[in-house]
C-alpha positions in Angstrom: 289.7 -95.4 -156.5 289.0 -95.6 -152.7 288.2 -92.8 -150.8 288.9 -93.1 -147.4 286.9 -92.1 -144.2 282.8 -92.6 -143.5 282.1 -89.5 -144.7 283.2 -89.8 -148.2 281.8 -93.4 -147.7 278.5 -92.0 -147.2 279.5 -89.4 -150.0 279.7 -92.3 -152.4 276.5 -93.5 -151.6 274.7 -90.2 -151.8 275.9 -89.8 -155.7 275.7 -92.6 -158.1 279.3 -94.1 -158.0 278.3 -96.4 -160.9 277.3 -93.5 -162.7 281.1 -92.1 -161.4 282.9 -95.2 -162.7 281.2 -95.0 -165.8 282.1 -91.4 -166.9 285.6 -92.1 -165.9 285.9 -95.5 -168.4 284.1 -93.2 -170.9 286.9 -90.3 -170.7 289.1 -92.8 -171.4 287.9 -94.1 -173.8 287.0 -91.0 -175.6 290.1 -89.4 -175.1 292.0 -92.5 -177.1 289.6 -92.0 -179.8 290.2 -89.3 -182.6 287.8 -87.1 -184.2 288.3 -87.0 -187.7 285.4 -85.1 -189.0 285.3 -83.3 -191.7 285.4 -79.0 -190.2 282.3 -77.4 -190.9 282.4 -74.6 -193.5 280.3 -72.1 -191.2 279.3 -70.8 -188.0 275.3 -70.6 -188.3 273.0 -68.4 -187.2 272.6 -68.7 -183.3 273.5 -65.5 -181.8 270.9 -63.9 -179.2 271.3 -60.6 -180.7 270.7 -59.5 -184.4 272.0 -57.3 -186.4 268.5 -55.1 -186.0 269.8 -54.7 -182.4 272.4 -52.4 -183.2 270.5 -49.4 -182.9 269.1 -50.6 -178.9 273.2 -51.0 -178.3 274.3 -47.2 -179.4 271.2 -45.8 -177.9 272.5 -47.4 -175.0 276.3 -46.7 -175.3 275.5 -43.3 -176.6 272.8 -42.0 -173.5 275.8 -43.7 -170.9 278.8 -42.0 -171.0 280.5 -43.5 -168.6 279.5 -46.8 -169.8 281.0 -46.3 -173.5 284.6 -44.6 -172.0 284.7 -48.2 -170.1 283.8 -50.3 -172.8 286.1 -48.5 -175.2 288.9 -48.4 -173.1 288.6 -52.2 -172.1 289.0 -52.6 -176.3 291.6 -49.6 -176.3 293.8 -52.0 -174.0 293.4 -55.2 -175.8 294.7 -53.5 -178.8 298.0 -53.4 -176.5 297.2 -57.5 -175.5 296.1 -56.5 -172.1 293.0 -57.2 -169.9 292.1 -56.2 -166.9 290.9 -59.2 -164.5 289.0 -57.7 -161.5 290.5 -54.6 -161.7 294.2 -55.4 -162.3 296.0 -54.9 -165.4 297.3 -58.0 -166.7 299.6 -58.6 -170.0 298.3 -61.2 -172.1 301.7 -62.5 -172.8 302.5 -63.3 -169.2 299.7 -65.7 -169.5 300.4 -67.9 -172.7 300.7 -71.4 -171.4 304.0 -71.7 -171.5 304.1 -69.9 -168.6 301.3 -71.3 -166.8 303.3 -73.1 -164.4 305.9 -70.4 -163.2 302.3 -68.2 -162.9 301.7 -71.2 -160.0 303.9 -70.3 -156.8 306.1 -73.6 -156.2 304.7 -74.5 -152.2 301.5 -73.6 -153.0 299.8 -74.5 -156.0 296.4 -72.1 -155.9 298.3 -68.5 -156.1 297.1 -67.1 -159.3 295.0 -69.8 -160.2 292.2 -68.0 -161.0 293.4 -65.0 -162.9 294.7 -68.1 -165.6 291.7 -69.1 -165.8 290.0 -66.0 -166.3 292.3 -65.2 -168.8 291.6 -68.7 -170.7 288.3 -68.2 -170.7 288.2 -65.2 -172.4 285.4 -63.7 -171.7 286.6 -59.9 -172.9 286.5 -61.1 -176.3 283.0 -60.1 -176.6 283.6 -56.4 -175.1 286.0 -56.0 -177.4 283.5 -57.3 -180.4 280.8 -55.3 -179.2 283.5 -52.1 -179.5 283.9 -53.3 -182.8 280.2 -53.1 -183.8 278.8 -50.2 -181.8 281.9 -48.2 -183.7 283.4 -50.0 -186.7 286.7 -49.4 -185.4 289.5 -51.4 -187.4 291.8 -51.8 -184.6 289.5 -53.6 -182.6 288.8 -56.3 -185.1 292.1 -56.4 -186.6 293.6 -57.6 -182.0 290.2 -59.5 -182.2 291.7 -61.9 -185.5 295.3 -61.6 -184.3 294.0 -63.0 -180.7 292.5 -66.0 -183.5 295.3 -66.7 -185.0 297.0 -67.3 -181.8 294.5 -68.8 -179.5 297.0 -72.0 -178.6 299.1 -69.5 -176.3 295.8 -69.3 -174.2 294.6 -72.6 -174.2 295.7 -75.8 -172.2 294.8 -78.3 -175.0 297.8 -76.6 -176.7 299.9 -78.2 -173.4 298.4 -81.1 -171.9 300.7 -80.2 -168.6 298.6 -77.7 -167.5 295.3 -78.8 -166.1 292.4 -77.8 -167.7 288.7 -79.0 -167.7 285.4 -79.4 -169.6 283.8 -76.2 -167.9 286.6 -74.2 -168.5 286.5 -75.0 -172.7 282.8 -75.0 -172.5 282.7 -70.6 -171.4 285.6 -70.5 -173.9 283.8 -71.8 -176.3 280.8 -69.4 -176.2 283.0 -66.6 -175.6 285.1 -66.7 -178.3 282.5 -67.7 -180.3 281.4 -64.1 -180.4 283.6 -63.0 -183.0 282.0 -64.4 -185.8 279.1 -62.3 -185.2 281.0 -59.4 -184.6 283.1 -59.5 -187.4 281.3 -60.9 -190.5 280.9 -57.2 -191.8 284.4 -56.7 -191.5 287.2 -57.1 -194.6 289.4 -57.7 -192.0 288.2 -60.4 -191.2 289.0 -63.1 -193.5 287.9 -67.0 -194.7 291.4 -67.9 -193.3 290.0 -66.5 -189.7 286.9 -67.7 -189.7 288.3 -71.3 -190.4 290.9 -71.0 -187.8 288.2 -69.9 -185.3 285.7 -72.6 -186.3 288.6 -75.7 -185.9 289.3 -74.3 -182.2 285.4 -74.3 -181.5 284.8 -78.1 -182.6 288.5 -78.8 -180.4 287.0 -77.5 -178.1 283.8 -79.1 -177.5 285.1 -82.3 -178.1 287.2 -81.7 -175.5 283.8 -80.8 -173.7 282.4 -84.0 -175.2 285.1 -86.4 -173.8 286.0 -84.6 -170.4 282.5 -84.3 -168.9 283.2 -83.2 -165.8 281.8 -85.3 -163.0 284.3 -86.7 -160.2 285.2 -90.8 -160.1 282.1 -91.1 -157.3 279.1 -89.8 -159.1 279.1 -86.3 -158.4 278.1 -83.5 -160.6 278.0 -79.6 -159.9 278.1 -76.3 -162.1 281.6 -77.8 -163.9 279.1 -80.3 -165.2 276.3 -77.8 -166.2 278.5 -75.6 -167.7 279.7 -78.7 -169.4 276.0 -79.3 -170.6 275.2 -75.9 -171.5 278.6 -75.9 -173.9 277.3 -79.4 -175.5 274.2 -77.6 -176.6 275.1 -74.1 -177.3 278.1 -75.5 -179.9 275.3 -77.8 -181.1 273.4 -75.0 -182.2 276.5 -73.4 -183.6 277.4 -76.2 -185.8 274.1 -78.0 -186.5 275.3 -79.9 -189.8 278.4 -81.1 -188.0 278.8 -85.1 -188.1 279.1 -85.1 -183.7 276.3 -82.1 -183.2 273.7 -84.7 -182.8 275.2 -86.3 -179.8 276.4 -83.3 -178.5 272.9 -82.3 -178.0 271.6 -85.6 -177.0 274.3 -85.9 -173.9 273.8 -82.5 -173.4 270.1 -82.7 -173.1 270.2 -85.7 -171.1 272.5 -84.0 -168.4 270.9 -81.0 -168.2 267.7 -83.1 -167.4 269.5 -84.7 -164.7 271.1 -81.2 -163.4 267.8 -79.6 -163.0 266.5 -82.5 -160.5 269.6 -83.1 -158.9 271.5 -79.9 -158.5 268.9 -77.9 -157.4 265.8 -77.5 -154.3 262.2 -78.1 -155.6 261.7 -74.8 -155.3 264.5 -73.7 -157.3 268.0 -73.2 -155.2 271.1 -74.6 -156.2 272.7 -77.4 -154.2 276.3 -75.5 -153.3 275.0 -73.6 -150.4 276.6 -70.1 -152.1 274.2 -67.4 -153.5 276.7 -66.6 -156.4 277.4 -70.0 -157.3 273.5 -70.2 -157.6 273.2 -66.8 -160.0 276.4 -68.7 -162.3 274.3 -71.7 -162.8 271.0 -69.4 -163.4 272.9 -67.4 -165.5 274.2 -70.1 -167.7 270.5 -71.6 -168.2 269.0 -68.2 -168.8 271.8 -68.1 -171.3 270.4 -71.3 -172.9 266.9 -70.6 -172.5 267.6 -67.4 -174.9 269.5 -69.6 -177.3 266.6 -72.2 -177.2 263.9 -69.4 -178.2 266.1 -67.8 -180.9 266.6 -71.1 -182.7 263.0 -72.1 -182.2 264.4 -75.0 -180.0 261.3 -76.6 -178.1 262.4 -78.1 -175.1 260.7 -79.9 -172.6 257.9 -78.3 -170.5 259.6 -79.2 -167.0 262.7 -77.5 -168.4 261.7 -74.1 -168.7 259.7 -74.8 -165.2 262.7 -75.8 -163.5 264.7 -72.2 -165.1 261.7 -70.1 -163.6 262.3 -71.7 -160.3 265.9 -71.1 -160.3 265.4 -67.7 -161.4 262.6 -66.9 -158.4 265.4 -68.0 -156.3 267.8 -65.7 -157.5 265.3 -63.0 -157.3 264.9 -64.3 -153.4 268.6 -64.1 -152.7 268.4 -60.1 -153.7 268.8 -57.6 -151.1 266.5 -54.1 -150.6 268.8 -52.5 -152.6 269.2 -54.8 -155.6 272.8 -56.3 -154.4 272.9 -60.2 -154.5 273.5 -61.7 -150.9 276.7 -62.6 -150.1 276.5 -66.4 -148.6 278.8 -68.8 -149.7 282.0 -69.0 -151.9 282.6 -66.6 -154.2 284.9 -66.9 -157.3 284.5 -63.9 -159.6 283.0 -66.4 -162.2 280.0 -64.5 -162.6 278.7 -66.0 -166.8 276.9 -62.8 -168.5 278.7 -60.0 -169.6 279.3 -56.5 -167.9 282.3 -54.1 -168.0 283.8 -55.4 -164.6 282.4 -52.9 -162.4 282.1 -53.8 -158.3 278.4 -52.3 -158.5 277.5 -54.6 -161.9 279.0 -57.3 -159.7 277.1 -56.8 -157.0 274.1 -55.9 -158.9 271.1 -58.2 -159.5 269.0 -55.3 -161.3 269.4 -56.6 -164.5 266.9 -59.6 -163.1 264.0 -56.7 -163.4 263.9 -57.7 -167.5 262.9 -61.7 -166.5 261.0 -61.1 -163.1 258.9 -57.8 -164.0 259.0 -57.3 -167.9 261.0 -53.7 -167.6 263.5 -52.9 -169.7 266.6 -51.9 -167.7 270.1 -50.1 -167.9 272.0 -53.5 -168.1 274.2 -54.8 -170.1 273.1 -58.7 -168.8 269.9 -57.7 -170.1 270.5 -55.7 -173.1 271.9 -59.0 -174.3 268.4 -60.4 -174.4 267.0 -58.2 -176.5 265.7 -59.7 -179.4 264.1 -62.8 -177.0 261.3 -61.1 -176.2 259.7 -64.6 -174.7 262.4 -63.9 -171.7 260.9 -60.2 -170.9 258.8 -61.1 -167.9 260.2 -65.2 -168.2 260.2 -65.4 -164.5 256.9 -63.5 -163.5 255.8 -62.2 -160.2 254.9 -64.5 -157.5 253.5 -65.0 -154.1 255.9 -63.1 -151.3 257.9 -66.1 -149.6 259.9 -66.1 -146.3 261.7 -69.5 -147.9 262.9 -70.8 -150.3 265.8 -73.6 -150.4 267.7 -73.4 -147.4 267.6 -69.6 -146.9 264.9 -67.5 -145.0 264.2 -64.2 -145.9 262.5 -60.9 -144.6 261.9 -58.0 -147.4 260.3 -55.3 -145.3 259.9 -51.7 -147.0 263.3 -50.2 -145.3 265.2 -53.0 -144.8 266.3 -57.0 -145.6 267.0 -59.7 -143.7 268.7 -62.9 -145.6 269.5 -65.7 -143.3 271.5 -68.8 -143.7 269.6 -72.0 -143.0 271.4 -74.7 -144.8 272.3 -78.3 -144.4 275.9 -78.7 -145.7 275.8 -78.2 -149.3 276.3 -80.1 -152.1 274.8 -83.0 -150.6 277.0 -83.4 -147.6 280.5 -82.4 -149.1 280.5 -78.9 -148.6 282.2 -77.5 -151.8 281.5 -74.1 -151.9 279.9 -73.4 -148.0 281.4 -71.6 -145.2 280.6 -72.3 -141.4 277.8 -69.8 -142.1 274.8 -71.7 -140.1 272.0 -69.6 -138.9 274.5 -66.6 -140.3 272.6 -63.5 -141.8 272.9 -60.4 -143.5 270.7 -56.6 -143.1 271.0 -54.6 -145.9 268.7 -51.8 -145.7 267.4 -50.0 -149.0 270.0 -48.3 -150.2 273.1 -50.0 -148.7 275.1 -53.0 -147.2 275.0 -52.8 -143.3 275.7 -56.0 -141.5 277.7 -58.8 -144.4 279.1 -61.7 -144.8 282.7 -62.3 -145.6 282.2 -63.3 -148.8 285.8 -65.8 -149.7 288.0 -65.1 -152.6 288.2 -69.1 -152.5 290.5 -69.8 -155.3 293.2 -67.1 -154.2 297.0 -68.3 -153.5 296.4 -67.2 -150.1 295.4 -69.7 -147.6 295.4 -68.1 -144.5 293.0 -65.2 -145.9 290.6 -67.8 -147.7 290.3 -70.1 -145.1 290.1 -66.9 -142.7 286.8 -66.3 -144.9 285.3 -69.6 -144.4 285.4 -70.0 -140.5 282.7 -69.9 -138.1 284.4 -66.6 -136.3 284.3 -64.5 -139.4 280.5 -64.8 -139.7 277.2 -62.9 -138.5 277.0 -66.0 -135.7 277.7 -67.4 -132.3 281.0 -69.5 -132.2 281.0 -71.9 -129.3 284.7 -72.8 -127.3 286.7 -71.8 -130.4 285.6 -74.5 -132.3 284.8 -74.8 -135.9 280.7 -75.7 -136.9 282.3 -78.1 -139.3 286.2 -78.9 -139.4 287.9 -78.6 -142.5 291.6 -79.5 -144.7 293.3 -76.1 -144.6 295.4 -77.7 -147.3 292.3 -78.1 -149.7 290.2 -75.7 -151.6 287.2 -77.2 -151.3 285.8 -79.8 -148.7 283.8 -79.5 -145.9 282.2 -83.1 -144.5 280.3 -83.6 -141.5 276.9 -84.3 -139.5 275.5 -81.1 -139.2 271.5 -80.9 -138.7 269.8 -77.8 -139.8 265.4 -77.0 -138.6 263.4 -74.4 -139.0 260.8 -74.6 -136.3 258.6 -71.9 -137.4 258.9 -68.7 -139.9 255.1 -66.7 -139.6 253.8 -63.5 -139.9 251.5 -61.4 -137.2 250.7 -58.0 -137.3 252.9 -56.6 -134.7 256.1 -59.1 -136.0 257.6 -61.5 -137.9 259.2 -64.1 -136.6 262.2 -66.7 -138.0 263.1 -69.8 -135.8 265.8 -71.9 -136.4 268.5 -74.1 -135.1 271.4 -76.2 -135.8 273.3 -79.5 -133.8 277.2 -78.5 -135.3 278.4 -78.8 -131.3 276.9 -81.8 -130.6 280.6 -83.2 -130.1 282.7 -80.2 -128.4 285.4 -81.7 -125.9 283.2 -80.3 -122.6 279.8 -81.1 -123.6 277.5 -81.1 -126.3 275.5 -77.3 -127.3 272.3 -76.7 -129.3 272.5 -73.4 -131.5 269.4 -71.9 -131.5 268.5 -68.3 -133.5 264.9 -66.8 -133.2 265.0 -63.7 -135.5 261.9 -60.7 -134.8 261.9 -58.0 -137.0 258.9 -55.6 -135.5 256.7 -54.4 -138.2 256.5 -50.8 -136.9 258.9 -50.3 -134.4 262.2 -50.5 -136.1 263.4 -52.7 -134.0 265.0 -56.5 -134.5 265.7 -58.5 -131.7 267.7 -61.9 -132.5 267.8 -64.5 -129.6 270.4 -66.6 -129.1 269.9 -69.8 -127.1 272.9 -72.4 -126.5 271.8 -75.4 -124.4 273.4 -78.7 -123.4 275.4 -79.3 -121.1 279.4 -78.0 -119.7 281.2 -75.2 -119.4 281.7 -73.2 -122.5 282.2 -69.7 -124.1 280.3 -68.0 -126.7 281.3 -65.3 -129.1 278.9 -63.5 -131.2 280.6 -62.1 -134.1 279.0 -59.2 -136.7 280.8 -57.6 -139.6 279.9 -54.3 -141.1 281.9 -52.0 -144.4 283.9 -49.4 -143.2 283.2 -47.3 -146.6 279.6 -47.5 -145.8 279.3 -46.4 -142.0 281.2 -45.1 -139.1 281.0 -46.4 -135.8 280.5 -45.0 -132.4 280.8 -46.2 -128.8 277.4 -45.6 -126.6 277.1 -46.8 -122.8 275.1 -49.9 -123.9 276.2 -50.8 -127.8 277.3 -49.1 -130.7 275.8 -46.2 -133.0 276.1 -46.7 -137.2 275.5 -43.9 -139.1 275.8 -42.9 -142.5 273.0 -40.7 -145.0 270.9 -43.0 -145.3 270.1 -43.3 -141.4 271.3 -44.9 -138.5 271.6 -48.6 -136.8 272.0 -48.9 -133.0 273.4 -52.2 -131.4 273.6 -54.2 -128.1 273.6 -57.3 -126.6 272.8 -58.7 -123.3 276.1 -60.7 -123.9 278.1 -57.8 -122.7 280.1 -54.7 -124.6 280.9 -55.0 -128.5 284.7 -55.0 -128.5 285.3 -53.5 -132.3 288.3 -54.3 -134.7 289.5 -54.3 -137.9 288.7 -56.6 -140.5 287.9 -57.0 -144.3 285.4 -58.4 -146.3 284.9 -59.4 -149.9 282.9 -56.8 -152.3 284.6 -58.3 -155.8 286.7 -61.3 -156.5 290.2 -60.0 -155.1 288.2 -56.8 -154.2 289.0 -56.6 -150.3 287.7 -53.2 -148.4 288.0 -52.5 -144.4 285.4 -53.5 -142.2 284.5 -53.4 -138.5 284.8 -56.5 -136.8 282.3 -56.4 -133.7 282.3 -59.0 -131.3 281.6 -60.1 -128.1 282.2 -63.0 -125.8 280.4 -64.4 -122.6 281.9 -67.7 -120.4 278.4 -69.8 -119.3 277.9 -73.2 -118.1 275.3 -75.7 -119.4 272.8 -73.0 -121.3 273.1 -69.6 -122.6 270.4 -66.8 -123.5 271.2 -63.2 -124.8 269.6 -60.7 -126.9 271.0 -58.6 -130.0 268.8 -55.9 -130.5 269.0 -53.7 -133.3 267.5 -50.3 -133.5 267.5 -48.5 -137.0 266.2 -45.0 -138.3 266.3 -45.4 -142.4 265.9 -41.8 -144.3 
């Protein structure tokens, strides 16, 4: 296969194409191959919680109200065969695979795309289970067994024309695996369930096995990891299987090579997205757990490698415990809540693995009989870096910014035109956001809206794009783009962030140089961000900042604009000239769009530019 243009060319060379070539002759191979193995009798002991847990799970359900009524309903409507996937109700039988294809709009082939694979992957199973346990309700377990019986309706292997792909069986797999724990205690749940259940399981993962997912030029990303982290966790499931022992071997091999390829030395994933980096830390926390239940010793570097990732994770958390919102973001998010924006948003639940406290989670809650997770992570030095973000914690406010090289080692995949873009969150809520893209959505316009250089916390330059990208494509985004940090330190009166990118280098009337110098004043409330352009020509800049309407209302003033809410106040201007402000949206959930303010502001210069965005704030 030839992949045309330098960039792809250099692509190639940047990911081991042999390594490429070979996985491809191995799918084929595989996949003309059939596994006749004899079907294990059992599902062993693996799960992360035990049956001594119970009590921990009804204190919790009992002392949450609102927590049990959502739980129980989400069980109440599968009883009907309906789910709700990011807050829309959705009828299980308009989603059997027969169907897939009129679910997929004719001229454009992502509408929908998502929710199908949401459904597939079936990640309510285990809500409804855990109804089941915390209240020995029939019903539940008798939809849980007739979901069994007919799990081809909901899977692609049961139609090889709809695409389907190794990470997609792999969350299936642990997911649905679920319901032998579950249901054991139940009468209704029989020998003939438990066998159909185990025969889709070892389908499945030899689908997993023989569809690795890596693309024809070497390049592997969290499809592969979730790939790896399916290998293992069925291998566990199934130890006395005849193909457990290489599921574990490729599976351990992978994830050794995941760990040093897919992610920073100091821990960040290579996608340039902060939820695409708590997905893959959230699958290996996962496996970590299963590791430690199963007295699984794994490799020293291993569990280093997890601790960085999860530091990272903890980095990428706001003031007021929300995960920042750079990047794509799919809705994929791996360990279990009840579908909540706030549990969404949320990166609380990280208080169990970075401090050792027992929170109000359900992420965490799952952990609870690993008790060498409590505290995994462990408290470390306060950094203003890690990977290619840059970040300010101060006691009122937090400052996230966006210093990356394009991600995924040059193609893009999951970044937006987000260069030296930031967010401030204060301690208690969201103020100035990014977009955050719905990227798999059927809508084009809207998600390539969410990717461009305009709808981000940044200075656009003639119009023009930081990096170009296919419209027609989900993913993609190749180029030459440069990113330095000249300087991040610390005095007493400020601290100070400086950082640049090349991205115009090649504008049609003159090159520009982007750089951002961020000062947040230690005792002054007060952040001043300084924006140089320099080159040569005549250009235009626009500085564009986006801010929730739920969360603030906006005045005019002489000189800026005035943000209040509660919690306090923000006060912007900008030697550029007057904010203009519109309407706009951004992304608090998958599908989850809410109003937002749109504040921009646009100067003609020639050659070089220098303004000032100051930001005043008064936090209660």
């Amino acid at each position: 296969m030839i992949l045309p243009g330098i960039s792809k060319l250099k692509l190639i060379i940047k990911f081991n194409l042999f390594r490429g070539i070979y996985h491809y002759f191995r799918r084929v191979t595989l996949n003309h191959k059939n596994s006749n193995f004899v079907m294990p009798s059992e599902i062993r002991g693996h799960f992360l919680i035990k049956d001594t847990d119970l009590p921990l799970f009804l204190d919790y359900f009992n002392n949450n109200e609102f927590q049990r009524n959502k739980l129980l309903h989400i069980a109440d409507q599968f009883c009907k065969d309906k789910v709700n996937i990011y807050g829309i109700d959705v009828k299980l039988d308009e989603f059997t695979i027969d169907k897939f294809q009129n679910n997929i709009d004719e001229y454009n082939v992502y509408k929908d795309l998502r929710f199908s694979w949401e459904v597939y992957r079936c990640k309510y199973v285990f809500l409804v289970g855990l109804s089941y346990w915390i209240t020995g309700d029939e019903r539940y377990c008798k939809s849980l067994t007739r979901f069994i019986r007919r799990w081809k309706d909901f899977s692609p292997l049961a139609n090889y024309s709809s695409p389907y792909n190794g990470m997609e069986a792999a969350l299936k797999v642990i997911n649905l695996s679920w319901c032998d724990f579950f249901l054991k205690q139940s009468k209704g749940y029989g020998v003939d369930d438990q066998k159909i259940l185990i025969e889709l399981l070892i389908q499945h993962t030899d689908y997993i096995y023989k569809n690795y997912d890596i693309s024809i030029y070497g390049l592997e990303s969290n499809h592969s990891l979730s790939c790896t982290i399916g290998l293992l966790y069925a291998s566990f499931l199934f130890p006395d299987y005849e193909m457990s022992n290489r599921w574990r071997r490729f599976g351990m091999r992978t994830l050794k090579r995941a760990l040093k390829k897919q992610f920073s030395r100091d821990g960040m994933n290579f996608e340039s997205s902060s939820h695409y980096h708590r997905y893959t830390f959230e699958l290996l926390i996962f496996l970590m757990g299963v590791f430690y239940r199963n007295d699984f010793q794994c490799e020293r570097t291993i569990k280093e490698s997890i601790i960085k990732i999860g530091r990272a994770l903890t980095f990428l958390k706001h003031k007021n415990g929300y995960i920042s919102r750079l990047g794509d973001n799919d809705g994929g998010k791996f360990l279990y809540d009840l579908g909540t924006v706030q549990e969404f948003n949320s990166l609380n639940y990280l208080k169990y693995f970075s401090e050792g406290k027992t929170t109000q989670d359900i992420e965490s809650l799952l952990f609870s009989s690993v008790p060498e997770l409590k505290g995994f992570l462990k408290e470390e030095q306060k950094r203003s870096k890690i990977g290619g973000y840059v970040g300010y914690k101060g006691h009122d406010i937090s400052l996230i910014i966006a210093a990356n090289e394009i991600g995924t080692n040059g193609k893009g995949n999951h970044q937006h035109n987000d260069f030296l873009s930031f967010e401030l969150f204060t301690k208690n809520v969201p103020f100035i956001v990014d977009k955050w893209s719905y990227c798999y959505h059927g809508d084009k316009f809207s998600r390539n809206e969410d990717r461009t250089t305009f709808y981000h916390n940044n200075m656009q330059v003639d119009e023009r794009e930081i990096v170009s990208f296919d419209k027609n494509n989900l993913f993609e985004m190749l180029g030459n783009v440069k990113v330095g940090i000249n300087e991040i330190r610390e005095t007493k009166e400020k601290w100070i962030a400086d950082i640049w990118h090349d991205g115009y280098k090649d504008l049609e009337l003159g090159y520009q140089i982007h750089r951002r110098i961020f000062e947040v004043y230690n005792n002054k409330n007060l952040i001043i961000i300084k924006d140089l352009l320099t080159g040569h020509g005549s250009h235009s800049a626009s500085l564009c900042l986006l801010v929730q309407k739920n969360k603030w209302t906006c005045n005019k003033i002489d000189n800026g604009l005035v943000f209040e809410n509660n919690f306090g106040s923000f006060t912007i201007n900008s030697t550029m000239g007057q904010f203009i402000v519109s309407d706009s949206f951004v992304n608090e959930n998958f599908l989850n769009r809410i109003p937002a303010y749109l504040c921009t502001v646009k100067k003609n210069y020639k050659n070089s530019l220098s303004s000032d965005l100051k930001i005043i704030y008064d936090i209660n």
